[in-house]
C-alpha positions as CSV (number, residue, x, y, z in Angstrom):
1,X,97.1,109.4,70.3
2,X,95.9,111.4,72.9
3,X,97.1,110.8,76.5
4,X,95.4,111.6,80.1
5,X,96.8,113.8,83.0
6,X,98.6,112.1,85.2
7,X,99.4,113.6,88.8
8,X,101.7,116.3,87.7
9,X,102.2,115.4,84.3
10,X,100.0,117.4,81.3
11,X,97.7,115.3,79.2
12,X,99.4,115.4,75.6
13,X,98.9,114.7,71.6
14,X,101.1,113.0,69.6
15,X,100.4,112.5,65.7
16,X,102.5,110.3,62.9
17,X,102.3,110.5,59.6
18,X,104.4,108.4,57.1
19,X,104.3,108.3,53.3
20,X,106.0,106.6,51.1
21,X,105.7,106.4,47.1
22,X,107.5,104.0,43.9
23,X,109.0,106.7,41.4
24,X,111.3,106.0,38.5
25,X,111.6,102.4,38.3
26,X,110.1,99.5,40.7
27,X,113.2,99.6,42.8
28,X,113.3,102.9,43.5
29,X,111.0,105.1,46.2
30,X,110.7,108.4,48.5
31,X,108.7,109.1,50.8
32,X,108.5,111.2,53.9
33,X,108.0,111.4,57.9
34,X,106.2,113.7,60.1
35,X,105.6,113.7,63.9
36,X,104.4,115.8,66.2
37,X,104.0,116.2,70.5
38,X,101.4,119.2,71.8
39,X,101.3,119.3,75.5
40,X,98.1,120.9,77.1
41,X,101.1,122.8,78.7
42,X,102.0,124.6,75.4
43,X,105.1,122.1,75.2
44,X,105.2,121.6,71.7
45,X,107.9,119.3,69.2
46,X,107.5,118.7,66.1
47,X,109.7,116.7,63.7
48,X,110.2,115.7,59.6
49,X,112.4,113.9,57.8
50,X,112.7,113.0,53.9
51,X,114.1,109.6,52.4
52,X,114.4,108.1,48.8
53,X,116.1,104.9,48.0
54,X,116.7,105.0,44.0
55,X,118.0,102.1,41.8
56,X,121.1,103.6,39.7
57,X,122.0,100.2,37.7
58,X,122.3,96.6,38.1
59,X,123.0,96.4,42.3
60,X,123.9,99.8,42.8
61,X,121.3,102.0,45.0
62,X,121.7,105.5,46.1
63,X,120.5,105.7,49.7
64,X,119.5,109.9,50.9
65,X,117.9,110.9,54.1
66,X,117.5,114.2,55.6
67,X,115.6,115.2,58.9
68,X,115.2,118.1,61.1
69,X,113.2,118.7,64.7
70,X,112.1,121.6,66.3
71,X,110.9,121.9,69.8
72,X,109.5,124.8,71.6
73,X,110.9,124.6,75.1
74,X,114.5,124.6,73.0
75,X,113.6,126.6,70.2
76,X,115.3,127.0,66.6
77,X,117.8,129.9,67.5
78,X,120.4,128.7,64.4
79,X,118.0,129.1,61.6
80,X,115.9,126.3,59.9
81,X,118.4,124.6,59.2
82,X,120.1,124.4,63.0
83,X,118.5,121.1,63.6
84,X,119.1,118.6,60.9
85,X,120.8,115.6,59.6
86,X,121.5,114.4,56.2
């Protein structure tokens, strides 16, 4: 989506892409997340993240997720993995 100038404000992009695919068994899946936000300003963020959901036995599921972000203005001074979650 792409977004005017307003007054002071910089006309930006922002972009999502989600995927999402059946592996193993028909309960089970992973899939995958990716935005992004590119100011005309050269503001820039950019974010991913990567999920399964997989069917062990009977009821019992196994539930993972992981994401990370980076953003320009704040940077990524830890190393690539200083802005994450699992």
């Amino acid at each position: 989506m792409q977004t005017k100038e307003y007054e002071e404000t910089p006309s930006e992009n922002f972009g999502v892409l989600r995927m999402r695919r059946q592996v193993i068994n028909p309960n089970s899946y992973v899939g995958g997340i990716f935005t992004s936000r590119l100011g005309m300003n050269g503001e820039q963020n950019f974010a991913y993240g990567l999920d399964g959901i997989f069917r062990l036995f009977g009821d019992d599921y196994l539930n993972v997720k992981g994401a990370q972000s980076y953003d320009k203005t704040i940077g990524n001074e830890t190393g690539i993995f200083g802005s994450h979650r699992f």
